[in-house]
C-alpha positions, 0 to 999 in steps of 0.5 A: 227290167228290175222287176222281171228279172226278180219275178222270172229268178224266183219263179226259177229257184220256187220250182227247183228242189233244194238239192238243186241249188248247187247248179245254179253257181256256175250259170245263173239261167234266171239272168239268162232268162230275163233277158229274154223276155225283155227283149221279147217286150222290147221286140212287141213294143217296138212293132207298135210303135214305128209305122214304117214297116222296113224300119219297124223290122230294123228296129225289131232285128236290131233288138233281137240281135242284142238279146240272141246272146241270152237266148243261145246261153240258156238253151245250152243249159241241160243240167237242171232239174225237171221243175226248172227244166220247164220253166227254161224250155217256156222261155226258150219257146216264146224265144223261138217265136221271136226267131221265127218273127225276124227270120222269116219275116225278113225274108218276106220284106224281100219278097216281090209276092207280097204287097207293102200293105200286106208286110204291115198286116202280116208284121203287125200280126206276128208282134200280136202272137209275140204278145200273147206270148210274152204275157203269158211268160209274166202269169209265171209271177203267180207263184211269187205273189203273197196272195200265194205263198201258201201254194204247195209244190203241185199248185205251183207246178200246174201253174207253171205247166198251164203256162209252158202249154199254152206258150207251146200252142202260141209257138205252133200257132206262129208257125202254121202262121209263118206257113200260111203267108210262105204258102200264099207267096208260094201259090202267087209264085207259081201262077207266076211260073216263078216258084223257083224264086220261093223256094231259094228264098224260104227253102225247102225244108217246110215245103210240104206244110205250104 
């Protein structure tokens, strides 16, 4: 935890100008983000450790629950400046992810339309995008690193924007994914004459995506 708390903290302060620096007084978003991504890796590693998947998902809300406090702090943070703003909005997207998991996948362990083999494949897909997310948040150490001291602010900043577009393209594609399975229990549903019950349990909000 030592490690990426200090690795997520200077990659913050590296891409924030020095007039900066008086913004991190009052709320340190470097703290904040650390918490997140250790709960994202706690999330991951707790999907491929428990093989019963109610308990797999208890364990997995559980630890969401815990780290929510971080993730709803730094997302209230909007007074930093472009550089940092980014690295945040990286955070706050593999945050997302995380949301999407436990919310949706929670409504789907309660969903007669899917089969208890299914939940597996379907929750072991979801901690496989949370970490593909989450590795790519660890890429941000590249700026840190000796070998890279030399970099100059636009080395630096294509990094840290490589990154925030790939984690972006992980979100989109976790929530087509979530889509795709509503649009499956959807579909089950109706030759069923039972859509009614989807649509009380996922809502109506994405129904157009399904």
């Amino acid at each position: 935890m030592k490690k990426v708390l200090y690795l997520v903290c200077t990659a913050l302060m590296l891409a924030v100008a020095p007039s900066a620096k008086a913004q991190f007084v009052v709320t340190d978003p470097a703290n904040l983000a650390s918490g997140i991504i250790n709960s994202a890796n706690e999330i991951v590693q707790t999907s491929s450790t428990v093989s019963n998947v109610i308990k797999n998902f208890n364990e997995v809300k559980k630890v969401y629950d815990q780290g929510k406090e971080y993730y709803d702090k730094l997302k209230a943070i909007n007074n930093l400046v472009k550089d940092a703003r980014k690295v945040q909005q990286t955070v706050l997207l593999v945050g997302d992810v995380s949301e999407m998991y436990v919310q949706n996948f929670g409504k789907m362990m309660n969903d007669p339309n899917f089969t208890p083999q299914e939940l597996v494949a379907i929750g072991n897909g979801y901690s496989a995008l949370l970490n593909e997310s989450t590795e790519l948040l660890k890429e941000l150490k590249q700026i840190i690193t000796s070998s890279s001291l030399s970099l100059n602010d636009k080395e630096r900043m294509d990094i840290i924007d490589r990154v925030y577009k790939e984690v972006k393209d992980y979100h989109s594609l976790v929530r087509y994914y979530t889509n795709k399975n509503i649009s499956v229990s959807y579909l089950r549903a109706k030759k069923k004459n039972d859509a009614q019950r989807v649509l009380q349990l996922y809502g109506t909000a994405n129904q157009k995506y399904w």
